[in-house]
C-alpha positions as CSV (number, residue, x, y, z in Angstrom):
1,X,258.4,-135.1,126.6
2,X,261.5,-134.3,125.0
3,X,259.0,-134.8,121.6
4,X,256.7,-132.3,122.5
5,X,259.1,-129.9,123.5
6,X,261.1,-130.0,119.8
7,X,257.3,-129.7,118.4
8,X,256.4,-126.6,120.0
9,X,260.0,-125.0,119.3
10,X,259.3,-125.6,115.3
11,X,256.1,-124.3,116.0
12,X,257.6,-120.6,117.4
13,X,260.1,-120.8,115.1
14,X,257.4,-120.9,111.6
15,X,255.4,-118.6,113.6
16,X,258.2,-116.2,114.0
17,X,259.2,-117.1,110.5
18,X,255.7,-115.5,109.3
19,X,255.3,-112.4,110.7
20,X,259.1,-111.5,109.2
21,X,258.0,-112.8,106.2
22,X,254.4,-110.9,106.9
23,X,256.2,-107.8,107.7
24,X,258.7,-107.7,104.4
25,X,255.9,-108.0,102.2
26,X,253.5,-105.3,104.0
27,X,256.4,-103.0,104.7
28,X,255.4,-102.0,107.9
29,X,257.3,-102.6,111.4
30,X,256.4,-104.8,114.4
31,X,254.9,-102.4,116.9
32,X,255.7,-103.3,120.0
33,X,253.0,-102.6,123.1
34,X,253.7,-99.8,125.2
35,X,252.8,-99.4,128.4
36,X,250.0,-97.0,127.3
37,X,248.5,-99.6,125.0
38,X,248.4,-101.8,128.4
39,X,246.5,-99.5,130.2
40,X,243.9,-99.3,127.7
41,X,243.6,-103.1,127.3
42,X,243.2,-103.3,130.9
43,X,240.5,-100.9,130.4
44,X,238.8,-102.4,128.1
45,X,238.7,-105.6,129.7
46,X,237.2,-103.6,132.9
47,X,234.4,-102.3,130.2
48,X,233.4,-105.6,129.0
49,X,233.5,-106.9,132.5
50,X,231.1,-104.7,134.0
51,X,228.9,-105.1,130.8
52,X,228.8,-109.3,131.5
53,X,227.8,-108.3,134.7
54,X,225.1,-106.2,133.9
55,X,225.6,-103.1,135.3
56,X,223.7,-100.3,134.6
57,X,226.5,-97.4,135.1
58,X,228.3,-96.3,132.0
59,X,232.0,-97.9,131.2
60,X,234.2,-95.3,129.6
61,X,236.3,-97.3,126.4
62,X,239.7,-94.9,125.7
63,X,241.7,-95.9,122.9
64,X,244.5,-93.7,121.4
65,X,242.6,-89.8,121.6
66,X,239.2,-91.8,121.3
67,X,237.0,-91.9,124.5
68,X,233.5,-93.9,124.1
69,X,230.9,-94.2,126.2
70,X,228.7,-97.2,126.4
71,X,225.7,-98.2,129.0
72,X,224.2,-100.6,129.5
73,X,220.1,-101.5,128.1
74,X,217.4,-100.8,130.9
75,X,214.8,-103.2,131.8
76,X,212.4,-103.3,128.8
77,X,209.6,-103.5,131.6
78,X,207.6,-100.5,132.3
79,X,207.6,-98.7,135.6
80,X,204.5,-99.1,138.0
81,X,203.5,-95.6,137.4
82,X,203.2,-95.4,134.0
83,X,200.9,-98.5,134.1
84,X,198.7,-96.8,136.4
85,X,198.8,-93.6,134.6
86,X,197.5,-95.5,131.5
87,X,195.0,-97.5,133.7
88,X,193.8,-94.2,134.8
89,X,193.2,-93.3,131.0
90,X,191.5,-96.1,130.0
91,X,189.0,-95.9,132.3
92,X,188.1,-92.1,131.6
93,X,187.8,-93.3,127.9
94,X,185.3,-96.4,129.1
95,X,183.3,-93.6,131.5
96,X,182.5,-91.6,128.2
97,X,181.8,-94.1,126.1
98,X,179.3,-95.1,128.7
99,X,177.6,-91.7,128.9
100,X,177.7,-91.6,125.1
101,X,175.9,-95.3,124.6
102,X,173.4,-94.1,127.4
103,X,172.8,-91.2,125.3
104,X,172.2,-93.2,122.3
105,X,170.0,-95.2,124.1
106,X,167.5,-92.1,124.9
107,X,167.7,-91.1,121.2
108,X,167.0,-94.8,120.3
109,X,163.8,-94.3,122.7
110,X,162.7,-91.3,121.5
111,X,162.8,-92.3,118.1
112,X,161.2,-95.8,119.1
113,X,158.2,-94.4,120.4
114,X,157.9,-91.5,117.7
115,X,157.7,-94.8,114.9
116,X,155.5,-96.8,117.3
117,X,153.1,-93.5,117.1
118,X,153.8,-93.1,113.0
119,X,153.0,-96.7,112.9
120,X,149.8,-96.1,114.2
121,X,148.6,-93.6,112.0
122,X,149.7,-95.2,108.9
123,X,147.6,-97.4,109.8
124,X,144.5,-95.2,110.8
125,X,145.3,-93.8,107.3
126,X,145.5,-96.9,105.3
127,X,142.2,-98.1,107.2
128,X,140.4,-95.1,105.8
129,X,142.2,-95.6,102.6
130,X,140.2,-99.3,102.4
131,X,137.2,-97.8,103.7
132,X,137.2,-98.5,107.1
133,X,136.5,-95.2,107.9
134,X,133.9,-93.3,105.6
135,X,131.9,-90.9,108.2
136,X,129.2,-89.3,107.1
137,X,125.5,-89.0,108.7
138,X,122.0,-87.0,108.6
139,X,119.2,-87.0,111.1
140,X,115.9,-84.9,111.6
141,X,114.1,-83.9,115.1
142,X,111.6,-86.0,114.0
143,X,108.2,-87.4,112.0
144,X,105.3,-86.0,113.7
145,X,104.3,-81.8,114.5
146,X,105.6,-81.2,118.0
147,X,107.7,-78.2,120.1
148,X,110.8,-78.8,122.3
149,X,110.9,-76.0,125.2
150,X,110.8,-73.4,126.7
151,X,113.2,-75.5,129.4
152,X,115.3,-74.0,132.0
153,X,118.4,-75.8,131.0
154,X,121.0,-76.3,128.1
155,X,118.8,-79.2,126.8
156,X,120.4,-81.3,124.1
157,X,118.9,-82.2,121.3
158,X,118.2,-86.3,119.6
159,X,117.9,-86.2,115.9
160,X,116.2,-89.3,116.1
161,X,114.6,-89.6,112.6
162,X,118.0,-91.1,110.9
163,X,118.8,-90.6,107.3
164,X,122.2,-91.8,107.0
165,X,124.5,-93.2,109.1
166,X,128.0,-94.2,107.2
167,X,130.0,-95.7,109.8
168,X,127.5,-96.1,112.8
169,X,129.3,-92.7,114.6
170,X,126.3,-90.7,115.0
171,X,123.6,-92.1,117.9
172,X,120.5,-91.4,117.7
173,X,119.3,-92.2,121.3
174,X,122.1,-89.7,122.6
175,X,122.3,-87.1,120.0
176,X,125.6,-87.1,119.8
177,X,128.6,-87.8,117.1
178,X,131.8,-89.3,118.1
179,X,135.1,-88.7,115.9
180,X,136.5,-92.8,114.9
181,X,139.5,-91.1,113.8
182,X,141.6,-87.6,113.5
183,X,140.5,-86.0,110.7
184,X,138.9,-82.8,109.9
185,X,135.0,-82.8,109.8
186,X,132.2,-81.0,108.4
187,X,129.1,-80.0,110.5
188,X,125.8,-77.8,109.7
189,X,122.2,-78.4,111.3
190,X,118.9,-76.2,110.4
191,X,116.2,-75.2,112.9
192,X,113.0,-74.1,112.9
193,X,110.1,-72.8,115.1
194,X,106.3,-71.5,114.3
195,X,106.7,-68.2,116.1
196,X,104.3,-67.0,118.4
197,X,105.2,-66.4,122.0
198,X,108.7,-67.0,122.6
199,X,111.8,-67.0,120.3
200,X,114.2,-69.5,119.3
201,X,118.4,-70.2,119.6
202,X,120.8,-73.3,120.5
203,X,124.0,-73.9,119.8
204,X,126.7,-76.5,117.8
205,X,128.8,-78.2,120.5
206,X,132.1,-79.5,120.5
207,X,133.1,-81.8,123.7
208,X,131.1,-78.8,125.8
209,X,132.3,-76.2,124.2
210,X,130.0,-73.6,122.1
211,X,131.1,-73.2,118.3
212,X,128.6,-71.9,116.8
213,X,124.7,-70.4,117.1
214,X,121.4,-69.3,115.6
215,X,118.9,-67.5,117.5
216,X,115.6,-65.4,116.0
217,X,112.5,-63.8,117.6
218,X,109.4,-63.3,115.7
219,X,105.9,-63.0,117.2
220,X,104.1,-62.9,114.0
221,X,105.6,-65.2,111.7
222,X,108.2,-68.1,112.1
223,X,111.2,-68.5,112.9
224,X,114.3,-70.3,110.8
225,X,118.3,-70.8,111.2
226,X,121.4,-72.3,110.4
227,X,124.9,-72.5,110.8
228,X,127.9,-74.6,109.8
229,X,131.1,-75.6,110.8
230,X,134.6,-77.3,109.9
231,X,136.1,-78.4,113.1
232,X,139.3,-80.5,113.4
233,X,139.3,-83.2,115.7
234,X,140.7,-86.3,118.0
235,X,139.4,-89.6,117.7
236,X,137.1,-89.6,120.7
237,X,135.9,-86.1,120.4
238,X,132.0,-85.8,120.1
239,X,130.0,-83.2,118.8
240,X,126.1,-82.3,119.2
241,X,123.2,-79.6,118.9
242,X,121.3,-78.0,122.3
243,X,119.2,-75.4,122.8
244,X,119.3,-72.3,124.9
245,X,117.2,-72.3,128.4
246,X,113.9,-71.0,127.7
247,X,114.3,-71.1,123.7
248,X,111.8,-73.4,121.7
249,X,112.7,-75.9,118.5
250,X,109.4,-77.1,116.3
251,X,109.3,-79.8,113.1
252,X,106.8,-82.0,111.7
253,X,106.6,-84.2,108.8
254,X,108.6,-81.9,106.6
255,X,111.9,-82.5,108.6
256,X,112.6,-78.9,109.1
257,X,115.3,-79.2,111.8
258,X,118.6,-81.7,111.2
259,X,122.1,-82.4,111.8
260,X,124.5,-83.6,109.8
261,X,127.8,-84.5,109.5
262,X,131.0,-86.3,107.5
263,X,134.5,-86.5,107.6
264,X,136.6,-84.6,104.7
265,X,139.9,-85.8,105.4
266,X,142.0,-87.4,107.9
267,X,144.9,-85.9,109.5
């Protein structure tokens, strides 16, 4: 005991010994602490207790005619609100980029069926291209002298003496052509009749509809006429010849009357 207490005597006494010798080299004076200097350390030691303690109000540091002011971090988390206000957000973004991909969609439709229908005539076109399609034809009333009418009705007329028939389109037991594909088509027929009593006239046909006509009256001599036509049509449409009610048609062996027919291009 007696040891330890000599020990921590030296010990004060080089300690001591220092700061004079400290102070004679650095020319400056021991300050002693005021009772100012006190209250400021106590106040400081209030600061950094309330900041171990996590408080969030501010703790005011005064030293000297210094005053600071620190406070303490907030929670980094973010408030309920703000995560439902961005929630909010999110989903107004996700309802228009639904509308826009339904939109898309339509387009994507649209443009699905307007290929599918390109597709299709590509290759209608390439099939004419190889030949598929060459349309042309030629038929007569027929072989033998003979007179069609007078009837009471649009009667249509068979070309049943066939010349040509590139493709197969034309019948010969109905009279009528039938388009195999959109193009446009060239169509011209010639009639004739012996004259006499009564008068002559019919009519080129396109799915019913009149295009274009001959008529003639002469009750001394006979009777001729043509007509032609360029007509644009569907694949489907059909086209034929008839004659007026109460009109009369005549041929023989020289093939007067005929219809004919051929496609110029596709469309």
């Amino acid at each position: 005991m007696e040891t330890f207490s000599v020990m921590m005597v030296v010990c004060l006494l080089a300690g001591l010994s220092e700061c004079q010798t400290g102070g004679e080299n650095n020319q400056t004076n021991i300050t002693r602490r005021t009772h100012k200097d006190l209250e400021d350390n106590s106040v400081e030691k209030d600061a950094l207790q309330n900041l171990n303690q996590g408080l969030e109000t501010p703790a005011i540091l005064t030293t000297g005619s210094t005053t600071t002011t620190t406070t303490t971090q907030p929670s980094c988390e973010p408030p309920i609100y703000t995560v439902l206000k961005e929630l909010g957000a999110l989903g107004e973004r996700l309802a228009a980029t639904v509308t826009a991909m339904e939109e898309t969609n339509k387009k994507l439709e649209t443009n699905e069926k307007k290929l599918a229908a390109l597709d299709r005539r590509v290759t209608e076109l390439s099939a004419v291209d190889q030949g598929h399609h060459q349309v042309a034809f030629s038929a007569t009333l027929g072989g033998t002298d003979g007179t069609i009418g007078p009837v009471n009705i649009l009667y249509a007329l068979v070309y049943r003496n066939v010349l040509s028939n590139i493709g197969g389109h034309y019948s010969p037991v109905t009279g009528y052509f039938t388009a195999p594909v959109q193009g446009v088509y060239f169509f011209t027929y010639t009639s004739f009749f012996w004259g006499g009593d009564g008068n002559s006239g019919g009519s080129l046909y396109q799915n019913g509809n009149k295009i274009v006509s001959w008529y003639g009256h002469a009750p001394s001599h006979p009777i001729t006429g043509s007509n032609s036509a360029i007509l644009q049509l569907q694949v489907g449409d059909n086209v034929n010849v008839r004659l007026w009610g109460d009109r009369r048609i005549s041929d023989n062996v020289n093939k007067y009357c005929s219809f004919s027919g051929y496609l110029l291009f596709p469309v």
